[in-house]
C-alpha positions in Angstrom: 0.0 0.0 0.0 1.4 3.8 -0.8 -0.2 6.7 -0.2 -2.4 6.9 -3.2 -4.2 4.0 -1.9 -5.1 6.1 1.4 -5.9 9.4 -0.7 -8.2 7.4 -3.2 -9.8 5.5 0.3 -9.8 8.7 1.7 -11.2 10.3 -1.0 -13.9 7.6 -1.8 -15.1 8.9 2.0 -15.1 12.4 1.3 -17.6 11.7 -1.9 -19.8 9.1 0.4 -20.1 12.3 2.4 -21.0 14.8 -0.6 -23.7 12.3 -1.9 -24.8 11.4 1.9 -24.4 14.2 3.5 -28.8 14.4 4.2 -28.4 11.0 5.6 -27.1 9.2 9.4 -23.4 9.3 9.1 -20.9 8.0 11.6 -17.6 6.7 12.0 -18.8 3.0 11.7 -20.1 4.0 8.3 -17.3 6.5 6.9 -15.1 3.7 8.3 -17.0 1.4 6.5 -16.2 3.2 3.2 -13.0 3.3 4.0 -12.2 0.0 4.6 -9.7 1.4 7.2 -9.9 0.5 10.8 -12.8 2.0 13.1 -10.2 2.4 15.7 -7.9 4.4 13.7 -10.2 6.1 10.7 -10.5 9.7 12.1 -6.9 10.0 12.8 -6.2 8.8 9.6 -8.9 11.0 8.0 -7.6 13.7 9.6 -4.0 13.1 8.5 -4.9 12.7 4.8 -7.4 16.4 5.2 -6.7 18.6 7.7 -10.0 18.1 9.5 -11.6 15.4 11.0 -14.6 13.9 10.1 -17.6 15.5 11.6 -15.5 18.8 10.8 -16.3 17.6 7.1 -19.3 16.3 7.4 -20.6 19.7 8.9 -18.7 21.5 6.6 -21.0 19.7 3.7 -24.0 19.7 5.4 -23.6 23.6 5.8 -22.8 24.1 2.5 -25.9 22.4 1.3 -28.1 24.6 3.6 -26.9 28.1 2.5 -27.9 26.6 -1.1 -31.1 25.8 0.0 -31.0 29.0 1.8 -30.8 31.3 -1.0 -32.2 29.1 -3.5 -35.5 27.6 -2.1 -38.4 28.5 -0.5 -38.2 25.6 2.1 -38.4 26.8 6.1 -35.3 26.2 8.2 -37.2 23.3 9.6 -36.9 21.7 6.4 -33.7 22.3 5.5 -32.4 21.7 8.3 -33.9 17.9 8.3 -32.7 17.6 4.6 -29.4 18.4 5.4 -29.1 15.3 8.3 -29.2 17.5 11.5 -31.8 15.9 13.9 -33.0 19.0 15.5 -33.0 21.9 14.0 -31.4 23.9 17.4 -28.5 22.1 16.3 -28.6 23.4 12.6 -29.0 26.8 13.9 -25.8 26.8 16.7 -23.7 25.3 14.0 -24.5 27.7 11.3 -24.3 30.2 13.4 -21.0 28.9 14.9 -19.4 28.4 11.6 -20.9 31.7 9.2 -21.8 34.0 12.3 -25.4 34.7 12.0 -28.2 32.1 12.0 -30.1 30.7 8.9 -32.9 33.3 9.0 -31.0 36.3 9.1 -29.0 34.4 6.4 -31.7 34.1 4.4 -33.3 37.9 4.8 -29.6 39.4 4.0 -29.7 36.8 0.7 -25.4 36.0 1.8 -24.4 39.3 1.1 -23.8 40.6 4.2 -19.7 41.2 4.8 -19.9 39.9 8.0 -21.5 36.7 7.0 -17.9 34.8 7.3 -17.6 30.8 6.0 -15.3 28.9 8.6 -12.7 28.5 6.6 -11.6 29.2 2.9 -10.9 26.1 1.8 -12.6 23.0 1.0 -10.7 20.0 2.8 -10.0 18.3 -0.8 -8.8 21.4 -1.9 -5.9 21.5 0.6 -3.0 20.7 -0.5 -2.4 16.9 0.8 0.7 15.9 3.4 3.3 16.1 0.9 5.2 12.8 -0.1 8.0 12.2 2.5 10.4 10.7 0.3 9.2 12.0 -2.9 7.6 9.0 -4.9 10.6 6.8 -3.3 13.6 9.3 -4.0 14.5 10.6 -1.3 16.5 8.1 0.4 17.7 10.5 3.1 13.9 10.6 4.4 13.4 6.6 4.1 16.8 6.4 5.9 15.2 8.5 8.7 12.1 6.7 9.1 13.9 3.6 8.9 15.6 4.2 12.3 13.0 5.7 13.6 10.4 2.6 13.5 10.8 -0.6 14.1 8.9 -4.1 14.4 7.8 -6.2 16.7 5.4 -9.4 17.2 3.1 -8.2 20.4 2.2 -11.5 22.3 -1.1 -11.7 24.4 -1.0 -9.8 27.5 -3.7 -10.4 30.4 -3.0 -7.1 32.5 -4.9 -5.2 35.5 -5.6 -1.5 35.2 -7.3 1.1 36.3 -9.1 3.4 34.1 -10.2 7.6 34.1 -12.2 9.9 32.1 -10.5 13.4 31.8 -7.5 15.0 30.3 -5.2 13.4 28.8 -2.6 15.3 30.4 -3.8 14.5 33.8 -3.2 10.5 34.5 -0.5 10.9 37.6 -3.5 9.7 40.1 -4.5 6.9 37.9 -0.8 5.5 37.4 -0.5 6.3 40.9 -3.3 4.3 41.8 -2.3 1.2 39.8 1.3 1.5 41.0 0.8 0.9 44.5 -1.7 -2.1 43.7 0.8 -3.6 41.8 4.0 -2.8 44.0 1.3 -4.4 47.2 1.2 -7.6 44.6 5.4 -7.6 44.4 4.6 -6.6 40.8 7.9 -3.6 39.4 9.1 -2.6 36.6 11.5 -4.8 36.6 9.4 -7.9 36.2 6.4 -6.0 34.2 5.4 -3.6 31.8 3.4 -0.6 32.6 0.8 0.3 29.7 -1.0 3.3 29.2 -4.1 3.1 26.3 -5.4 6.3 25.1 -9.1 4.6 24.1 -10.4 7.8 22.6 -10.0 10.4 20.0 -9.5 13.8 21.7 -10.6 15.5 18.3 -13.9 13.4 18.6 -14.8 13.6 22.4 -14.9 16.3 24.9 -11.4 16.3 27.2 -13.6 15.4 30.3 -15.0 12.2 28.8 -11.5 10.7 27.0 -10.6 7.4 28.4 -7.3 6.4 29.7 -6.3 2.7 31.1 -3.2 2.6 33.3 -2.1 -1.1 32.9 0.1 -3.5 34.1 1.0 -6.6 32.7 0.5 -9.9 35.0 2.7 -12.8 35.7 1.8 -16.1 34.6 -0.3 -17.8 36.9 -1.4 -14.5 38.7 -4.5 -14.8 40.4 -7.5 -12.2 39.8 -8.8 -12.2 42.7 -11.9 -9.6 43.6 -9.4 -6.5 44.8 -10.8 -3.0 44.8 -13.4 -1.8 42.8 -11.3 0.4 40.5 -9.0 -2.3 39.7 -9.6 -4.4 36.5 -8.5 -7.2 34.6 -8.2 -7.2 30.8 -6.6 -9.4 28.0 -4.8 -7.3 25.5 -4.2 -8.4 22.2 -1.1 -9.7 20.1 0.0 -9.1 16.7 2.5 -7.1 14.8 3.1 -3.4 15.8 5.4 -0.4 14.3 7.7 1.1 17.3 8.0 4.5 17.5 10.5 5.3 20.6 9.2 9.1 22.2 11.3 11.0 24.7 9.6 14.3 25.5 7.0 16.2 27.7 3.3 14.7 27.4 1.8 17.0 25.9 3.9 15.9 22.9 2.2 13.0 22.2 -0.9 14.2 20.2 2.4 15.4 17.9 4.3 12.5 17.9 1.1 10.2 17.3 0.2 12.8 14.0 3.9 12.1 12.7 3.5 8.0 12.2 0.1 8.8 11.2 0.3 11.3 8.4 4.2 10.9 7.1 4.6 7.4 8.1 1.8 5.2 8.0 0.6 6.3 4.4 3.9 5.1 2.7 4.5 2.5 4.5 3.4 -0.8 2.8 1.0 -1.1 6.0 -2.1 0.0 7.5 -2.9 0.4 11.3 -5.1 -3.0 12.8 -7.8 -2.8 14.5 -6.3 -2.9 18.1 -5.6 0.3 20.3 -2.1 1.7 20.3 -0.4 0.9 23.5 2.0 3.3 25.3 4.9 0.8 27.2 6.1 3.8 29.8 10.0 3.2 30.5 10.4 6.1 32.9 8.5 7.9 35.5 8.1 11.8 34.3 8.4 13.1 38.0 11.7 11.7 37.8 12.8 12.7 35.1 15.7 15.2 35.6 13.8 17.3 32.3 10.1 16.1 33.6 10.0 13.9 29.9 8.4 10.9 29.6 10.1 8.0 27.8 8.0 5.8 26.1 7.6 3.0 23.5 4.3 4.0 21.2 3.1 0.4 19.5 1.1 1.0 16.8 -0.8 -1.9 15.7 -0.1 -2.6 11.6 -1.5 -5.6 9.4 1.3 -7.2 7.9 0.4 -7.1 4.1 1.2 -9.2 1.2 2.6 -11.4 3.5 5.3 -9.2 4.6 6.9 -9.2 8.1 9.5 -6.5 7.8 9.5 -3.4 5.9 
């Protein structure tokens, strides 16, 4: 796979959208069209456009109403139900979000009104797309750095505790704390485990109070799970080849680092992320760290295609 293949997937999505834009869309759908993973689709979507998905899908469906607006007689209601919002309070905050004024006032100034401002001035497919990193396979210097950069390995089957939170990202010191005195009160350490953090949602798709995050740590054979306190659970993750992307920085870094192997790497690799979450093996405790940087081992889950177990 190169990266036309994800720009024509991609772009098979974005004109799905324009042709179904009046309809139920979702990421099991668009994902669906794709053929990509439902794990990974928006931050692949949103590697290959600029925007993710419901930015898009909005962006269409908004497009289609100011049409309608200028064009047609039919009442906001109306529009508003052919353009796939269920309510038509939601049609009216996002218009009014997006071009500043709502859909009747809209209407009455027929668009020509210079404060009447579209949310951006580009359509997503107009964009110019994440430019080839090595130039159609030229530029050996860039292959070179990606080749040191990622590496392979075959997961096995993990069966881990962990505890889980909803909030920030940036705030998971409780919850490791939390799982790293259960597991230091089972003689479980670093040195004869790996600690596992799982980002389980898409911080572009849900609200920063509501993103899940699973501290983990990974069992001994023969470990008993026993009924222990009510936030601590038990869990079988998943095996099967992964790309290696080794991060040393703050943690607010990840989002960036996580956007590189997605929208430079991924696309030209000859793979195509699995349906498994990425998995976070954390080699260091930040608080120690004489910078405050977190070292870490991002596994990003690939399926190994035409039979091909190494780059």
């Amino acid at each position: 796979m190169n990266n036309n293949d994800y720009q024509y997937r991609i772009d098979c999505v974005l004109q799905y959208i324009k042709e179904h834009s009046g309809q139920k869309l979702n990421l099991t759908i668009l994902a669906g069209v794709s053929h990509f993973s439902k794990y990974h689709f928006s931050r692949i979507f949103t590697a290959q456009t600029g925007v993710t998905p419901a930015v898009y899908v909005n962006r269409i469906r908004l497009q289609n109403a100011v049409t309608l607006l200028l064009e047609t007689q039919k009442s906001v209601l109306e529009i508003s139900q052919l353009c796939g919002y269920e309510s038509v309070s939601t049609f009216n905050s996002l218009f009014k979000k997006y071009y500043g004024t709502t859909p009747s006032v809209f209407r009455k100034s027929s668009g020509r009104d210079s404060k009447i401002r579209p949310y951006s001035s580009k359509k997503p497919e107009e964009k110019p797309r994440h430019e080839d990193y090595n130039g159609s396979r030229t530029n050996n210097l860039l292959k070179r750095a990606w080749a040191s950069m990622i590496t392979f390995r075959e997961l096995p089957e993990y069966k881990v505790a962990y505890v889980r939170q909803a909030g920030s990202y940036l705030d998971t010191q409780e919850t490791w704390s939390r799982i790293g005195q259960w597991a230091k009160r089972q003689g479980i350490t670093p040195d004869n485990a790996y600690f596992i953090g799982i980002s389980r949602d898409d911080p572009d798709l849900v609200e920063d109070q509501a993103c899940r995050y699973d501290a983990c740590v990974t069992l001994p054979d023969g470990f008993a799970q026993q009924d222990y306190e009510a936030s601590i659970e038990f869990a079988t993750l998943p095996g099967g080849p992964c790309a290696v992307y080794s991060f040393y920085d703050t943690t607010d870094k990840l989002v960036l680092a996580y956007q590189q192997v997605f929208s430079n790497w991924l696309p030209h690799s000859g793979y195509e992320a699995d349906d498994r979450p990425c998995l976070e093996f954390c080699l260091n405790d930040p608080a120690q760290d004489k910078e405050g940087k977190c070292r870490a081992d991002l596994y990003i889950p690939v399926k190994s295609l035409n039979g091909r177990v190494n780059p």
